[in-house]
TIVEXNU-717301 format. One line per 8 residues: for each residue x negated, y negated, z of C-alpha. Coordinates in nm, 4 decimals. Layout:
% TIVEXNU-717301
X/Y/Z | ... .
END
This chain:
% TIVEXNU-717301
1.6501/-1.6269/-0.6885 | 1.7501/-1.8491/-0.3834 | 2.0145/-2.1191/-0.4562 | 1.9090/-2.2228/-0.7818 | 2.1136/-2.2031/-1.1486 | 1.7095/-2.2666/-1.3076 | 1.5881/-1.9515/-1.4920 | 1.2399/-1.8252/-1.3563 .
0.9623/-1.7033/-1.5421 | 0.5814/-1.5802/-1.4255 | 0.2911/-1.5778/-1.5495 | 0.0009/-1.3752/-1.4245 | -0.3635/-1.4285/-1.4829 | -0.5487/-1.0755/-1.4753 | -0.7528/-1.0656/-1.7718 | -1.0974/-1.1305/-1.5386 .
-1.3744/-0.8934/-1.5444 | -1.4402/-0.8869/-1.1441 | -1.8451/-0.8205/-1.2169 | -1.9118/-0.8944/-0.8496 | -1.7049/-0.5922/-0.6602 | -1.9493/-0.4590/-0.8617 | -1.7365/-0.1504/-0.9020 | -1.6240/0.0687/-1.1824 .
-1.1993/0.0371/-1.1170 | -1.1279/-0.3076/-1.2483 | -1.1023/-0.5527/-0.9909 | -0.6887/-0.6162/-0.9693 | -0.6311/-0.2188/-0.9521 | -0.8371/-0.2765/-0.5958 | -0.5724/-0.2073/-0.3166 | -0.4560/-0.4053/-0.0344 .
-0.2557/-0.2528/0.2127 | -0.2259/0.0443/-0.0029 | -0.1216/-0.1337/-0.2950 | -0.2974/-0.2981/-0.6259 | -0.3328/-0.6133/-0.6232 | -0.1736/-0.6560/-0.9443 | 0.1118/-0.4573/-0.8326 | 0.1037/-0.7209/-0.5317 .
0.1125/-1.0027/-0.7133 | 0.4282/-0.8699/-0.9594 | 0.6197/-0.7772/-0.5997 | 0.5931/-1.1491/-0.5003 | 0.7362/-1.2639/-0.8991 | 0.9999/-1.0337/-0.8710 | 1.1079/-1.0482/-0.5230 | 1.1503/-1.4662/-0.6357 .
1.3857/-1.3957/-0.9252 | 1.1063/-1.4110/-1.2048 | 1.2039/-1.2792/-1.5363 | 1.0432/-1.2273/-1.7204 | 0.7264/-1.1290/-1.5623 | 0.4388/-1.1329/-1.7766 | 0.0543/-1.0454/-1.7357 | -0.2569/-1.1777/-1.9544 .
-0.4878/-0.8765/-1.9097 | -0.7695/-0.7927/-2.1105 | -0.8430/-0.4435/-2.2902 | -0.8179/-0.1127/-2.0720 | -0.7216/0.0216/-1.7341 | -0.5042/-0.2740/-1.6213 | -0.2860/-0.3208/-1.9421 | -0.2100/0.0489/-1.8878 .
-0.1084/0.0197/-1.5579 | 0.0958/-0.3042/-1.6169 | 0.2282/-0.1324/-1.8926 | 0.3391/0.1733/-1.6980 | 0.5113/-0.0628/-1.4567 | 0.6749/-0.3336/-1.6474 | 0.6394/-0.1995/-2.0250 | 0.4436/-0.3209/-2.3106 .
0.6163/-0.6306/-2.3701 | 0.5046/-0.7481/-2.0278 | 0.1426/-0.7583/-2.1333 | -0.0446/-1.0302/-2.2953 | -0.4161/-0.9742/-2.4194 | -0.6481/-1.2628/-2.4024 | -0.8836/-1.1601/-2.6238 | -1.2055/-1.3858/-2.5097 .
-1.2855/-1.4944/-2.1505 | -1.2045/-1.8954/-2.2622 | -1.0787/-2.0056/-1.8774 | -0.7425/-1.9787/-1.7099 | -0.5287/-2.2510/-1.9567 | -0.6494/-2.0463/-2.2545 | -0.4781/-1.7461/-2.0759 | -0.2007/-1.9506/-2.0012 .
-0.1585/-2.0401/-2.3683 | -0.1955/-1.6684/-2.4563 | 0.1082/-1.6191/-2.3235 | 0.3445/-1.8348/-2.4743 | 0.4615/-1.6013/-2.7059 | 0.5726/-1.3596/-2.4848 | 0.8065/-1.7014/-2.3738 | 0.9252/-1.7905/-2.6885 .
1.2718/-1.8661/-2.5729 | 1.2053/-1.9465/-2.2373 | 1.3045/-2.2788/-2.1249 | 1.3403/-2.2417/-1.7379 | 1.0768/-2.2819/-1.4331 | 0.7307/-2.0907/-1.5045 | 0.5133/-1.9972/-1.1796 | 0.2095/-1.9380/-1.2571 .
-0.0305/-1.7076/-1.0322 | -0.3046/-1.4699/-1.0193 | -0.3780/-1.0769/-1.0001 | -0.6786/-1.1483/-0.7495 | -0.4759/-1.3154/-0.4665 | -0.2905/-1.0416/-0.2981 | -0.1550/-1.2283/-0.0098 | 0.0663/-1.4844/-0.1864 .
0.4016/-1.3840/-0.0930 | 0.7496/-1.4823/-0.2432 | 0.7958/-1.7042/0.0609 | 0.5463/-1.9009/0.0188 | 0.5802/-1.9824/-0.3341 | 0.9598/-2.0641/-0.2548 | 0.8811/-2.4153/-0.1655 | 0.7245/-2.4747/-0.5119 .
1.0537/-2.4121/-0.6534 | 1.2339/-2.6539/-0.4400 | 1.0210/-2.9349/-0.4798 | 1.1117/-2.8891/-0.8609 | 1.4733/-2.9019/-0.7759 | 1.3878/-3.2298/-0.5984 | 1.2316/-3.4000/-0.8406 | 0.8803/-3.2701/-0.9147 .
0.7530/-3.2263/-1.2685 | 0.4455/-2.9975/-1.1079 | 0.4659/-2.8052/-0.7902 | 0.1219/-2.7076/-0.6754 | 0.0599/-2.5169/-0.4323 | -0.1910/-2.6223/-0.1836 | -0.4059/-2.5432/0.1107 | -0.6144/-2.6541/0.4008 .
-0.9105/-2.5561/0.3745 | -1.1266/-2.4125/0.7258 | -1.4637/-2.5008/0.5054 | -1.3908/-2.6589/0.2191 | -1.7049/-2.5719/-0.0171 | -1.6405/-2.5942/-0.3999 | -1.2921/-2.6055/-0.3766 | -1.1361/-2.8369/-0.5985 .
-0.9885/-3.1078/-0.3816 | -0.6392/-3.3103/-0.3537 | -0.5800/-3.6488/-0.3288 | -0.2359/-3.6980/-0.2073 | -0.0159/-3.9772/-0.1846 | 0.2940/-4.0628/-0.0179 | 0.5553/-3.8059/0.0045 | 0.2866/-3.5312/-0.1010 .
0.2394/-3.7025/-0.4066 | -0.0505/-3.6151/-0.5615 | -0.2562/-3.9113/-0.7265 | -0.5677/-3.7203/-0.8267 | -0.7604/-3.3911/-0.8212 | -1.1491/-3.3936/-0.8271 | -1.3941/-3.1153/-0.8218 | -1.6552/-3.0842/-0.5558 .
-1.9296/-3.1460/-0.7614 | -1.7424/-3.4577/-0.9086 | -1.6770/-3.5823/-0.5367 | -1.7732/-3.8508/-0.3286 | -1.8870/-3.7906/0.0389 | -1.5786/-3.9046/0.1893 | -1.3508/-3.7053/-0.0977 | -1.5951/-3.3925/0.0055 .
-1.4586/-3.4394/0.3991 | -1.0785/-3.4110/0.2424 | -0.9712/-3.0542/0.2826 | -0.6408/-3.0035/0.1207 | -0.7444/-2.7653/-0.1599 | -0.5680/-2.6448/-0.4612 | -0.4686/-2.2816/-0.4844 | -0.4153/-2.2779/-0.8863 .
-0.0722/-2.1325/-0.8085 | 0.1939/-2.3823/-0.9540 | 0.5335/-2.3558/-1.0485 | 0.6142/-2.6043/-1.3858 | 0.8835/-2.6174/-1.6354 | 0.7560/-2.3793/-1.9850 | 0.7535/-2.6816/-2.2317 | 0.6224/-2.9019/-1.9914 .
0.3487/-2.6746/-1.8986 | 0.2505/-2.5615/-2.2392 | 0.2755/-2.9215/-2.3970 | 0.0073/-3.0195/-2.1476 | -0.2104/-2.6957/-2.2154 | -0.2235/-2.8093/-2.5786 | -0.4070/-3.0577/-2.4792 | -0.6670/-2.9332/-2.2842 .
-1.0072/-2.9921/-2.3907 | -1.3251/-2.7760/-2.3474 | -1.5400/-3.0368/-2.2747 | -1.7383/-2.8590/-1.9666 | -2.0580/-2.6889/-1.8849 | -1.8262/-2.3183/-1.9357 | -1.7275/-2.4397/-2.2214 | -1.4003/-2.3186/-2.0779 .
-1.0191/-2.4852/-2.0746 | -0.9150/-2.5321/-1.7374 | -0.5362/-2.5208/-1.6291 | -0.6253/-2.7376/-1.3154 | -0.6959/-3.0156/-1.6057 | -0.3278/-3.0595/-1.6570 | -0.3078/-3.1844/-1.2899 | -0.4832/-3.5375/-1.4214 .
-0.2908/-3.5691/-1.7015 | 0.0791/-3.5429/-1.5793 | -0.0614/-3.8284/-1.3205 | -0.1694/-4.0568/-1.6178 | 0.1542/-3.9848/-1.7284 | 0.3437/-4.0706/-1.4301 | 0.4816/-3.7615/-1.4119 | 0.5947/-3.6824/-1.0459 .
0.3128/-3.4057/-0.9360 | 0.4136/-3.2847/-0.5652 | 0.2457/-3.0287/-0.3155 | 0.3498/-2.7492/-0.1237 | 0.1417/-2.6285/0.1746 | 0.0322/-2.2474/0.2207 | -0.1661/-2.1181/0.4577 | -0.5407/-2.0346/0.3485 .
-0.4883/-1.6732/0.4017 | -0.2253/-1.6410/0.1663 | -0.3717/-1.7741/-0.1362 | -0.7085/-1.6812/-0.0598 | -0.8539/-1.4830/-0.4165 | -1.0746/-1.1273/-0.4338 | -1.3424/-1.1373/-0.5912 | -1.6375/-0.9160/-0.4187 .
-1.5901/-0.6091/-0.1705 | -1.6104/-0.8222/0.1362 | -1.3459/-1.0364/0.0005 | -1.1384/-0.7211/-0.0376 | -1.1706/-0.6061/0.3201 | -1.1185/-0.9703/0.4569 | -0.7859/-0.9223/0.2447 | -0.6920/-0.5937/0.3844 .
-0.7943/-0.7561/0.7496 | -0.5475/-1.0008/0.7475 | -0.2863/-0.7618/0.5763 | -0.3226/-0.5694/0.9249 | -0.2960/-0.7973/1.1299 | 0.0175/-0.9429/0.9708 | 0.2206/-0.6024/0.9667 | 0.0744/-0.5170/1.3207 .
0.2431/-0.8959/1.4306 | 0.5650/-0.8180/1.2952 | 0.5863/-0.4509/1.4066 | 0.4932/-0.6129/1.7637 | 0.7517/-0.8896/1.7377 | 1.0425/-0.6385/1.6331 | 0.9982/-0.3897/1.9105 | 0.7510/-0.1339/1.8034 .
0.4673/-0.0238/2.0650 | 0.1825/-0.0587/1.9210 | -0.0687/0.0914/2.1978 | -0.3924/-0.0070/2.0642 | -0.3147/-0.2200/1.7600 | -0.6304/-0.2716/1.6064 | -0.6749/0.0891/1.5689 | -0.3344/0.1469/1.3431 .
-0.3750/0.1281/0.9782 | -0.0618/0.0339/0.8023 | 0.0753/0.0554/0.4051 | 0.2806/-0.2276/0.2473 | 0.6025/-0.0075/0.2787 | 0.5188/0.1441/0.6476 | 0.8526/0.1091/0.8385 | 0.8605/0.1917/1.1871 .
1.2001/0.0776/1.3717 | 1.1846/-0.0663/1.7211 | 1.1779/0.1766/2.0152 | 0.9095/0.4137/1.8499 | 0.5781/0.4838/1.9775 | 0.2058/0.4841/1.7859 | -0.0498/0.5632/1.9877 | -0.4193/0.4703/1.8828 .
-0.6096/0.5519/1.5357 | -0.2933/0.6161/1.3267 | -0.3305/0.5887/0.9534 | -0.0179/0.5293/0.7664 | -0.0089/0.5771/0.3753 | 0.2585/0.5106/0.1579 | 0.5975/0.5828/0.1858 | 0.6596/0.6537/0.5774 .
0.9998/0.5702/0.7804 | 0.9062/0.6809/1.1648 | 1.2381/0.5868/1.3165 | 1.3650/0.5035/1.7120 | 1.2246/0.7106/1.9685 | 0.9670/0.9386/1.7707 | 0.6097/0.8986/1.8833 | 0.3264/0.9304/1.6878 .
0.0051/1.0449/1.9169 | -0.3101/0.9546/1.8576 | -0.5621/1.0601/1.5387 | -0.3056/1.1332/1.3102 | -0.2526/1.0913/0.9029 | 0.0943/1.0066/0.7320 | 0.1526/0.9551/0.4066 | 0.5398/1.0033/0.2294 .
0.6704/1.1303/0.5435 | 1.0160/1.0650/0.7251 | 0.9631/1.1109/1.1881 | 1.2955/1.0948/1.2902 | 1.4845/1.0227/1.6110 | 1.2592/1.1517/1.9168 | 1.0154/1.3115/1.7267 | 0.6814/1.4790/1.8549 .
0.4262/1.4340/1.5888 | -0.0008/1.4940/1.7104 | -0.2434/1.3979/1.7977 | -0.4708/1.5114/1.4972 | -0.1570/1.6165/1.2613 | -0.1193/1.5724/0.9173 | 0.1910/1.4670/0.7320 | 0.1458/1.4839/0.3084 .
0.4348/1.4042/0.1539 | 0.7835/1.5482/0.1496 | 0.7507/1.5640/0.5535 | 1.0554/1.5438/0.7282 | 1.0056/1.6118/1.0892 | 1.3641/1.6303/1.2265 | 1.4781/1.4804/1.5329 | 1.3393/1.6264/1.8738 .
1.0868/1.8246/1.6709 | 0.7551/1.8506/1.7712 | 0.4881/1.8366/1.5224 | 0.1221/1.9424/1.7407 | -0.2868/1.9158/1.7136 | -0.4128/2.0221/1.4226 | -0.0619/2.0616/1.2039 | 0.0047/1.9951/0.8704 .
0.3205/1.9465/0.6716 | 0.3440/1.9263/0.3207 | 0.7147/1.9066/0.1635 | 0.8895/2.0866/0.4518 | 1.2077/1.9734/0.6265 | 1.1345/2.0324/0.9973 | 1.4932/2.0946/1.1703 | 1.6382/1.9346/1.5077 .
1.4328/2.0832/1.7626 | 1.1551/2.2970/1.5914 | 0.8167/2.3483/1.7086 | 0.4937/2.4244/1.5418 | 0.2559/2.2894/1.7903 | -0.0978/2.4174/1.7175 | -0.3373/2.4590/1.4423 | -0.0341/2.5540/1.1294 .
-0.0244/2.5316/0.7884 | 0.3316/2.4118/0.6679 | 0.3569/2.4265/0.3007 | 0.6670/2.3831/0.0965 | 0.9694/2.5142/0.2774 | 1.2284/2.4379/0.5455 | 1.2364/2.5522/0.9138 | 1.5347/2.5392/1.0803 .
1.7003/2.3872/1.4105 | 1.4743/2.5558/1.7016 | 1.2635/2.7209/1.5637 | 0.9124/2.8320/1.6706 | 0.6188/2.8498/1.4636 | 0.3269/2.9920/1.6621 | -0.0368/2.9071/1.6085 | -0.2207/3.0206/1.3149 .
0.0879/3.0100/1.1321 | 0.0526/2.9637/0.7202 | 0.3216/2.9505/0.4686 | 0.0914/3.1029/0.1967 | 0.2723/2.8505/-0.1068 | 0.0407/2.8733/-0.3924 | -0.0852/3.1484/-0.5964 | -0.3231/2.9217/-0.7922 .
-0.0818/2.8601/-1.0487 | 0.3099/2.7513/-0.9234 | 0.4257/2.6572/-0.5647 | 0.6836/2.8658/-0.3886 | 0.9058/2.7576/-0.1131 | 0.9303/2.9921/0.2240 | 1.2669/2.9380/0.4739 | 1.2294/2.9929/0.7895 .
1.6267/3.0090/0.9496 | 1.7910/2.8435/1.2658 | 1.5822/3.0215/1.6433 | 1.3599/3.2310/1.4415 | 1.0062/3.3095/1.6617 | 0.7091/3.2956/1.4560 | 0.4499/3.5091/1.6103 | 0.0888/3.3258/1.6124 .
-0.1439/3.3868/1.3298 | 0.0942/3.5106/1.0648 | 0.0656/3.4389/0.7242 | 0.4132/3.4241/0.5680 | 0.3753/3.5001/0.1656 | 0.6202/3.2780/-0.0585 | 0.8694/3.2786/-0.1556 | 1.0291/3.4135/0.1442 .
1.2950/3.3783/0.4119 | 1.3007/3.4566/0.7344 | 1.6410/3.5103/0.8928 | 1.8436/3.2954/1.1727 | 1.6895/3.4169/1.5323 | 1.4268/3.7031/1.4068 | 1.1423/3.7442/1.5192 | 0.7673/3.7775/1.3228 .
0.5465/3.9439/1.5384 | 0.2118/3.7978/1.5645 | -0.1114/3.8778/1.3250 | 0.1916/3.9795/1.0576 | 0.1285/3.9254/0.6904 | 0.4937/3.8467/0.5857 | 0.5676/3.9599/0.1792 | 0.9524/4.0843/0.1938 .
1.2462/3.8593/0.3418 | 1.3519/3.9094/0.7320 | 1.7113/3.9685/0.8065 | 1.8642/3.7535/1.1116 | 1.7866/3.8684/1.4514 | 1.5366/4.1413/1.3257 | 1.1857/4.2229/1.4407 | 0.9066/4.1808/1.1381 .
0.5754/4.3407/1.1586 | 0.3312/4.3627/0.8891 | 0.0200/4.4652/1.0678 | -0.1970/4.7587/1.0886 | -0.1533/5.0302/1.3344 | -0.3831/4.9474/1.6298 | -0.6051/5.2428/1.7668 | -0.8183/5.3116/2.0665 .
-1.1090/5.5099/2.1096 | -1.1861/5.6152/2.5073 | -1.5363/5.5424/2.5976 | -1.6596/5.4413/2.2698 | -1.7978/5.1414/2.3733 | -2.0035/5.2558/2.6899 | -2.1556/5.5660/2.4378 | -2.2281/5.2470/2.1363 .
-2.4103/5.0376/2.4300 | -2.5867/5.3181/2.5363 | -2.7252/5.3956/2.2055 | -2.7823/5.1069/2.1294 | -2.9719/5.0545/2.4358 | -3.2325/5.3806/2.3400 | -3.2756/5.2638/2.0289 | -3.4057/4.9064/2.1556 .
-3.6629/5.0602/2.4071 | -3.7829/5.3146/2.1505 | -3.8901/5.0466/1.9716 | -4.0185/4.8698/2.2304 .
END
């Protein structure tokens, strides 16, 4: 909470059905930016001070993953689809005891961020009974529109289909996101009729009647993009458009280069510190830190994975999480990395497997390299120590360690550990046979014309 002795509650509508993504996960678990939009939407609550936060969902996969998240007292089932006051109302007794400032807000709008709901807050500390949170509209459509007075006073909402041609050309729009004392809010919501072709109570109906009752009702502007709702697939990947280009903006602005922007594909927790590198058609997933000087080449996958200090990492490597490519390390084509710490100055640059392990400062894993971690039941971990040379295509079976500065020699199959500075080998014998090819060719060769 910024600056402000007023307790702060929210209120989350979620309880929709989302028929038009037209897709079996429930239409708030959709992601943006690698993240639900429910989850979004609780971020922004929490990150302003909200508690507590609670959720009207209806029956199934979303009350279990609010649940998971905030606990069962955070949920609130609205048992029939009556409109968004009726879910409102649903949760007052989840309140009961509240008596602060209540933001309310939505599941499906996964751009709203806690800085742009801050203002609401502040225009109740100056006076406002309602803070509503408003936008201007590029094409204005069947949003509901604002009449506004002096001082962003409002002095009437009207729907589109209500409006008059010159009301239709107005195109400050209301969001639904408003920020209201409890009582206030739900002595208004009692009131509420039905009276509608949905048959449906409307929180936006509470609007008119704080106005008849001279109650101050004051607007805060967002931009469009921020409080712009989901509802169909091409909604959603509008949404994760303008998610993009927002992270891409502020990696830009802090110092990051960004070589071909447009082609990076960031997570809501992707941090990248100024000074590093990303070359084209990166895709970040959750939970990376690439930090100064490490570069990132092009074609490459991340995804709980640290790049530290002057890293290497690609093109066309993987990083799964538990990566932790050390500094100077070089990570090559066709890599990938799952739960190993990569030490200061290690190479594996070509076509490896590294599963669950550690490899120390300087080492070298050659090409072909696998850390054979899974026996189809448990995960074991293989260490390879400080200089050791890993000869190409060896297969190192876990768990196993491989001594500071030995060597594997290449095509091994590794079962026993290595002691420092020794020489493994676990191959076959190789064998030669003198002229054995020039007597198969030939006979080969009378066979073919006998046939002939």
């Amino acid at each position: 909470m910024t600056g402000s002795a007023v307790a702060r509650a929210s209120v989350i509508l979620a309880a929709g059905k989302g028929k038009r993504m037209k897709s079996p996960l429930p239409k708030v678990l959709h992601q943006v930016g690698a993240r639900t939009m429910i989850d979004r939407a609780i971020d922004a609550a929490v990150e302003l001070g909200c508690k507590p936060v609670i959720v009207v969902v209806s029956e199934g996969a979303v009350r279990a993953h609010v649940s998971a998240r905030l606990g069962e007292g955070a949920v609130v089932i609205q048992e029939k689809p009556l409109g968004t006051g009726h879910a409102v109302l649903a949760a007052r007794g989840a309140l009961e005891g509240f008596s602060g400032d209540l933001l309310i807000s939505f599941g499906d709008v996964p751009l709203l961020t806690a800085s742009a709901a801050e203002p609401l807050f502040e225009l109740r500390r100056s006076g406002a009974e309602i803070a509503v949170l408003a936008f201007e509209a590029a094409e204005p459509g069947a949003y509901g529109r604002l009449i506004l007075g002096g001082g962003g006073v409002l002095e009437r909402g009207v729907e589109a289909k209500d409006a008059t041609p010159e009301e239709l050309a107005i195109r400050v729009c209301n969001s639904g996101v408003l920020v209201a004392p409890a009582a206030r809010l739900f002595g208004l919501l009692q009131r509420v009729g039905n009276d509608n072709a949905q048959g449906e109570y409307y929180l936006p109906d509470i609007l008119g009647m704080a106005v008849e009752q001279a109650l101050p009702v004051r607007i805060a502007f967002a931009d469009e993009a921020s409080v712009m709702g989901v509802d169909s697939q091409a909604a959603l990947a509008t949404a994760e458009a303008v998610f993009q280009e927002r992270c891409r903006s502020e990696l830009l602005a802090a110092g990051v280069t960004l070589v071909a922007p447009a082609t990076v594909h960031l997570a809501f927790d992707t941090s990248i510190a100024p000074g590093a590198v990303i070359e084209p058609y990166v895709v970040f997933g959750p939970g990376v830190s690439v930090e100064s000087g490490a570069v990132v080449r092009s074609f490459c996958h991340l995804e709980g994975a640290v790049v530290r200090t002057g890293a290497r990492v690609g093109p066309f490597a993987r990083l799964r999480p538990g990566a932790d490519i050390g500094p100077e390390a070089h990570i090559g084509n066709f890599v990938e990395v799952k739960n190993v710490k990569v030490g200061e100055g290690a190479k594996a640059n070509h076509l490896a497997y590294l599963g669950d392990g550690a490899v120390g400062a300087a080492a070298n894993i050659g090409a072909g390299t696998i850390f054979c971690n899974y026996d189809g039941f448990d995960k074991y971990f293989t260490t390879v120590g400080e200089a050791a040379f890993i000869g190409s295509n060896s297969a190192l079976v876990a768990p196993v360690t491989i001594g500071k500065g030995a060597y594997v020699g290449s095509g091994s199959v590794i079962t026993a550990d290595v002691e420092a500075d020794a020489l493994a080998l676990g191959r076959g014998r190789q064998t030669a046979k003198r002229g054995w090819a020039a007597q198969f060719r030939e006979r080969k060769l009378r066979e073919k014309a006998g046939r002939s």
